[in-house]
C-alpha positions, 0 to 999 in steps of 0.5 A, a space after each residue: 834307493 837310487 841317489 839323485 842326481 842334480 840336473 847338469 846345466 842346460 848348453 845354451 841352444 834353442 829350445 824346441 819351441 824356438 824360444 832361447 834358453 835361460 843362461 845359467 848364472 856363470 861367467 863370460 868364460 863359460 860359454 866362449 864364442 867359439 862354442 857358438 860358431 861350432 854349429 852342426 854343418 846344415 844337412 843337405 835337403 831330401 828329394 820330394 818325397 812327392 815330385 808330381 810324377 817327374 822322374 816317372 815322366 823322364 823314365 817314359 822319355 828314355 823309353 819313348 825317345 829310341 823307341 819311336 820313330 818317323 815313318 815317313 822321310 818328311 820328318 828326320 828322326 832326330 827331329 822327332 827325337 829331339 821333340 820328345 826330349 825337349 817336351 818331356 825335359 819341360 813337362 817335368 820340371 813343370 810337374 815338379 815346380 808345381 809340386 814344390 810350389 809350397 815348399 820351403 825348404 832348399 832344393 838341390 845344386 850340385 858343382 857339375 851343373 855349372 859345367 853345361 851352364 858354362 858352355 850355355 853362357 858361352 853359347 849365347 855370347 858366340 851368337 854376337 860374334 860367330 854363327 848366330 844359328 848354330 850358336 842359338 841350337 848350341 845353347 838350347 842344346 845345353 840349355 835342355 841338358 842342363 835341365 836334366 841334370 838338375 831334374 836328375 839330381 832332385 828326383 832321382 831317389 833309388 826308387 825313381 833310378 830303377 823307373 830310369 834303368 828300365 825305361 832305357 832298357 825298355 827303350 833298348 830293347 824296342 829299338 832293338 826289335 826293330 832293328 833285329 827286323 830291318 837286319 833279317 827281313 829289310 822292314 821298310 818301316 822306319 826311313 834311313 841310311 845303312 841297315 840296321 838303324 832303328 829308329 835312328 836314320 843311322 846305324 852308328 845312332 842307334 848303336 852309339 846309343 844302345 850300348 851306353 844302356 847295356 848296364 842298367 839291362 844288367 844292373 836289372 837283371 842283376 837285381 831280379 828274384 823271380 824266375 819269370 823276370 830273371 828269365 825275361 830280362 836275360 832274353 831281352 838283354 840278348 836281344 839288346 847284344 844281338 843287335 849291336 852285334 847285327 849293326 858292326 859298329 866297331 865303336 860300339 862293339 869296343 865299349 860292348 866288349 869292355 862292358 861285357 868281359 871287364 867292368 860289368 864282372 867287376 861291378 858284379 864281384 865289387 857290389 855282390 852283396 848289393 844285388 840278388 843273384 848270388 841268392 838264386 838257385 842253381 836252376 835259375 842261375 843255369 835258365 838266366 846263363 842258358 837264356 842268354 847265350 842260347 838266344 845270342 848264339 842261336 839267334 846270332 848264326 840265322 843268315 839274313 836274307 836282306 840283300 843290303 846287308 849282303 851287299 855290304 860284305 860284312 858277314 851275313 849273320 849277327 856273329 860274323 859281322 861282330 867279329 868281322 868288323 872288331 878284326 877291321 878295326 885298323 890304321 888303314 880303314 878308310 873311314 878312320 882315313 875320312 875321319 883323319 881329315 877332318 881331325 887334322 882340319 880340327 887340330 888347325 883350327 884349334 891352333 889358330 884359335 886355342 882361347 876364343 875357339 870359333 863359336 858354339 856350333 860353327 866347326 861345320 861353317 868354319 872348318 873350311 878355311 883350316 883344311 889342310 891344301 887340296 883337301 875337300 871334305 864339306 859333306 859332314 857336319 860334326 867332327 866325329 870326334 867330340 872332345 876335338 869338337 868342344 875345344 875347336 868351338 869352345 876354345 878355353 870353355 871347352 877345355 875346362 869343361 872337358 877338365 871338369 867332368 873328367 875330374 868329376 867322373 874319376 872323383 865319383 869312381 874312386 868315391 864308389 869303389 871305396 863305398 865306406 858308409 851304408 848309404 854309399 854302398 846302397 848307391 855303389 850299383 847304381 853309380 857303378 852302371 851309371 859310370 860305366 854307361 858314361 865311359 862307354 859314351 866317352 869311348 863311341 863319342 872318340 869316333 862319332 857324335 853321340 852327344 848331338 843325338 837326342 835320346 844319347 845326349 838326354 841319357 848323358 845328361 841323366 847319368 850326371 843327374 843321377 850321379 849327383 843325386 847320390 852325392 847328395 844323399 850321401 852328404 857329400 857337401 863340398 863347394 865342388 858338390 852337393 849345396 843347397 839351393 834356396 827355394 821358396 813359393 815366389 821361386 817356384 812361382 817365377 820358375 812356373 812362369 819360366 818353364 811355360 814360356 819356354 814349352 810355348 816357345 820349344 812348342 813353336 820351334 818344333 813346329 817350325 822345324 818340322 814344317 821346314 824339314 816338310 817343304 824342303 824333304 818333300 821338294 827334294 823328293 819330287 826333284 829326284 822323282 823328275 831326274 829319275 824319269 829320265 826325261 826331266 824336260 818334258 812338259 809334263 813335268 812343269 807342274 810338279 817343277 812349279 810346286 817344288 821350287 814353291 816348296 823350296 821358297 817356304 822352306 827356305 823362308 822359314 829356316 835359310 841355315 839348312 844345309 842338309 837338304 836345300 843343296 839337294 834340290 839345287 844339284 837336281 835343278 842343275 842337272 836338268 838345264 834350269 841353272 837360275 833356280 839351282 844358283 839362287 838355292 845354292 846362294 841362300 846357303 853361301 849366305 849361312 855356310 859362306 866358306 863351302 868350297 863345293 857350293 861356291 864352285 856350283 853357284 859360280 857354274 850356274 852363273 857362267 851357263 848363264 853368261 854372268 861371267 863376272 860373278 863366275 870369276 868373282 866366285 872363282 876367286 873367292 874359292 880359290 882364296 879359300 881352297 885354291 887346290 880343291 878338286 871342286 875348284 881345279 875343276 871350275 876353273 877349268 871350264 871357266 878357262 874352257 868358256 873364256 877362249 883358253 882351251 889349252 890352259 883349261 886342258 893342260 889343267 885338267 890334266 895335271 889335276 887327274 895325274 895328281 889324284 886331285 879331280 872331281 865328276 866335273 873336272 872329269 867330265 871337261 877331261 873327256 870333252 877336251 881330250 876329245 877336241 884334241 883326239 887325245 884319246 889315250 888321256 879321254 880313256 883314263 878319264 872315262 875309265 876313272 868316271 866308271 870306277 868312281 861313279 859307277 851310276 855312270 855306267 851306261 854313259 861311261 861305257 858308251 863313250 869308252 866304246 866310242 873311244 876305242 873304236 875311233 882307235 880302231 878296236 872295233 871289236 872291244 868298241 862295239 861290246 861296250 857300246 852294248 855293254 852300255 846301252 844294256 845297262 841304260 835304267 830307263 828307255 829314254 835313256 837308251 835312246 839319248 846314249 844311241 844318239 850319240 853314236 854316228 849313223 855310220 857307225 850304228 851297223 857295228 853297234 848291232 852286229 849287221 855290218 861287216 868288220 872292215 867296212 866299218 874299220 874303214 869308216 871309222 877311221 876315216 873319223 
């Protein structure tokens, strides 16, 4: 028979019923107090289990957002990108709040979330000092992102991360039909620059996007046990690699070979275990392997026949451009040139402000003032380089920032490669595709902007979430980690009233983005559809005249800061003669862009053609101040020179200025006209052979005059094929007749070929 035992004495601890223990009858000695602060570390609090459909919603959004787009120019498709970001991010975290309206028990934070709030902070203060415009888009911008990452980080089970993988797969692979269309048959659906772009108005986006989404299509397929849907999954990730391939982003294309033929092997070796296809058979092995590279060859040798592809020069397949545009990559690309001076522009303006940084959103408003003498590039509203760009705009913030996520990524690399716990080697995976995607972003964003667009940004913003969602399943509480957030029903409720009031204001801010973008789009249409008729003064034209400048005004009401496409309609307005319209459009963006070179220089010709010389001069000075060698303002100053009576100084001006490579279309053309007073007809030839050269829809034009030129010289024979060679190339019967205008009666003869040669030499050079 068992001995009994007496019972041990209870530790002193609460009872299940919360009520405390009686304490045995013992000394002081024998529960110390060290004993009762060696309390059980709190654990970290478990997603809902029930998060009201948010993650599902956040994997709809990553499928929606590359996969829509606008069919119309009215609308840009960032805009519409940037919408179903903003309204699907507030939408969620609503399902969330009132899912966990009731809830008690803690949520998530995690250290990460202060890295975007940082620069949100520091968003809101530049407003007071900098651009408020552009600082108040920066802290929305980091505001939404902000908000991904705490939804990631509370929703994003292993479950809800499979939701994710697919709708960016699934987004990938839409966006990739179309563009896989647009590279063989031109489909005019979607409105953009270069072919392919997708639904992303660029074919940079949209590769800068994809390629960030290649591992989760892997991760998937990886993962997959039927036969149908390995075979599904192989096509479609083909169909993915296919379009990078058709794009030649060659930053694109350095983060697809990275993945391809480095870490997604290492991935598959490291978490073999974690994924199904070691267990395939070797029939299905060969159909995934056999799918996938036959579709990507096969596909990857058709031609296209879209006539804008082939003008490019790039390859006429998929596999020709691939490997053409990778063998470009160089020191002496010209792009990478352009790109160089608006980094060394950058670099300055860090040194002259490495703490302050100037301002959330201001590079594209200051750089300006730090480019280096006599360069000019005002076209371009972003670095092409986003770490440059954070330390320029955020000075010390942006540091830290950069500081911080880069510690935290190698942090959670190290951390997923060892996996020494269960749990952390059923995330390894799915930290590994999402470090990964990040590391292809970081490589694009070297060269480009990828974290301004709406669909790249947002899936930055989700592989952080995800990442920290991990880290808290695994336990990794740490005051640079996972913490509990205290949560309780009044919470919740002031974060309902919050999130409202935000979608009631993203809501009002999208509309009137979108009605801004519609007035001034569609003005700048008509303004094109005028220049193109070739006879924008004529009467008939009046009507459509009054409804753009209308268009204009509303436009401009709405949202004074838009400069993408308010100085369009201003150039057109020039053009035609109607200079007090173009220069009041011109000065409501000096008001928001104050230090553009080119948009000062145009708004003090608008006031010298009106005869307003002092603010011409006022002007001209202000752009010399800023830029005093910029061809933009060489060239002012020359036709100011020109109207004030000093011919000759304008002259010997614009002379120095092509002899030093440092001119512009109109220091050119005031070339010409002063070469031509003074019968330098040696300096007006270069002239007009570098207008030819550089601004080749000059063509009629420019070979009219070079004609005219050589047979004032004597070389009637060269003169008059020119003239012809010009009068042919005329777009538009208007056209022609301007350009015969401008040849001399006397000389009309040799143009058509019915007068003798030496009569016409006589008269000629008689002239």
């Amino acid at each position: 028979m068992a001995r009994k035992r007496r019972p041990a004495p209870a530790p002193s601890r609460a009872t299940p019923s919360g009520a405390p223990a009686a304490a045995p009858a013992a000394t002081p000695a024998a529960t110390p107090a060290p004993a009762v602060k060696a309390a059980a570390p709190v654990r970290l609090p478990s997603e809902p289990a029930d998060d009201g459909w948010a993650g599902a919603l956040l994997a709809l959004m990553m499928f929606l957002a590359p996969a829509l787009g606008s069919p119309t120019e009215l609308m840009l498709q960032d805009t519409l990108k940037s919408a179903i970001v903003s309204m699907c991010a507030l939408v969620a975290a609503l399902l969330l709040f009132l899912q966990v309206r009731k809830r008690r028990e803690p949520l998530r934070w995690h250290a990460v979330l202060w890295l975007p709030l940082m620069l949100l902070a520091y968003a809101l203060g530049s407003m007071a000092w900098s651009h408020t415009f552009l600082a108040s888009v920066e802290s929305i911008r980091w505001f939404v992102f902000a908000l991904l990452v705490w939804l990631g980080l509370n929703v994003l089970t292993r479950q809800r991360l499979g939701w994710l993988a697919a709708g960016f797969h699934a987004g990938a692979v839409v966006a990739s039909v179309w563009a896989v269309l647009q590279f063989w048959a031109d489909l005019p659906l979607f409105p953009q620059g270069p072919v392919p772009a997708s639904t992303f108005i660029n074919r940079n986006f949209f590769a800068e996007f994809v390629v960030c989404t290649v591992p989760f299509g892997m991760l998937l397929l990886a993962k997959a046990r039927r036969s149908g849907t390995v075979a599904l999954l192989a096509c479609s990730n083909a169909l993915v690699v296919l379009a990078l391939f058709m794009t030649g982003t060659r930053a694109a294309l350095i983060a697809l070979w990275l993945q391809l033929f480095l870490l997604l092997p290492l991935i598959a070796w490291r978490c073999r275990s974690q994924f199904a296809f070691p267990a395939w058979s070797r029939n299905l092995r060969a159909i995934a392997i056999g799918l996938f590279l036959g579709l990507l060859l096969g596909l990857g040798m058709i031609p296209t026949d879209n006539a804008k592809v082939l003008d490019e020069e790039r390859g006429a397949t998929a596999l020709q451009r691939a490997v053409n545009r990778t063998e470009s990559i160089g020191p002496k690309d010209y792009s990478l040139g352009v790109r160089m001076v608006m980094w060394r522009a950058t670099l300055n303006a860090i040194r002259a402000k490495p703490l302050v940084g100037l301002g959330a959103g201001a590079w594209e408003s200051e750089i300006p003032l730090y480019q280096a003498e006599g360069s000019q590039l005002e076209t371009d509203y972003y670095v092409h380089n986003e770490f440059l760009q954070m330390v320029a705009e955020y000075g010390l913030v942006g540091w830290v920032f950069l500081l911080g996520l880069v510690t935290y990524l190698l942090t959670a690399a190290w951390r997923s490669w060892k996996a020494v716990t269960p749990e952390a080697r059923e995330d390894q995976p799915w930290r590994a595709v999402m470090l990964t995607s990040l590391l292809a972003l970081m490589v694009v964003s070297n060269i480009g902007f990828a974290w301004r667009m709406a669909a790249t940004g947002a899936l930055f913003a989700l592989c952080l979430g995800g990442l920290a969602a991990s880290d808290a399943r695994q336990g990794w509480r740490r005051r640079w980690a996972a913490l509990p957030l205290r949560w309780s029903p009044m919470t919740a409720s002031v974060c309902l009233g919050l999130t409202g009031v935000c979608l009631v204001l993203a809501l009002y801010i999208t509309q009137q983005a979108a009605t801004a973008e519609r007035k001034l789009v569609q003005a700048a249409k008509l303004a094109l559809t005028i220049t193109q008729s070739g006879r924008p003064n004529s009467p008939e034209w009046d009507g459509t005249k009054r409804e753009l400048l209308e268009l204009v005004r509303e436009g401009v009401a709405i949202t004074p800061h838009y400069r993408k496409i308010t100085p369009m309609v201003a150039d057109e307005l020039a053009r035609w003669g109607d200079w007090k319209d173009a220069t009041w459009i011109w000065e409501s963006v000096l008001s928001s862009r104050p230090y553009v070179v080119a948009i000062i220089s145009n708004a003090a010709r608008g006031h010298a053609s009106m005869g307003e010389m002092d603010q011409a001069l006022a002007l001209l000075e202000r752009a010399k101040r800023i830029q005093p060698h910029a061809p933009a303002v060489r060239s002012l100053e020359v036709i100011m020179l020109a109207r004030s009576g000093q011919a000759d100084r304008a002259y010997a001006l614009a002379k120095e200025a092509i002899d030093q490579g440092f001119y512009d279309f109109d220091l050119v053309n005031a070339a010409v006209a002063l070469a031509l007073q003074r019968k330098d007809f040696a300096m007006a030839e270069k002239a007009t052979e570098l207008r030819l050269r550089d601004w080749p829809q000059t063509k009629a034009r420019s070979l009219v005059q070079l004609g005219l030129i050589h047979i004032q010289q004597g070389d009637l024979a060269r003169g008059a094929q020119q003239v012809r060679e010009g009068l042919a190339a005329a777009q538009q019967p208007e056209e022609r007749d301007q350009l015969l205008q401008q040849v001399p009666p006397s000389w009309m003869p040799l143009v058509t070929g019915s007068a003798p040669a030496a009569g016409t030499q006589t008269s000629a050079n008689s002239k």
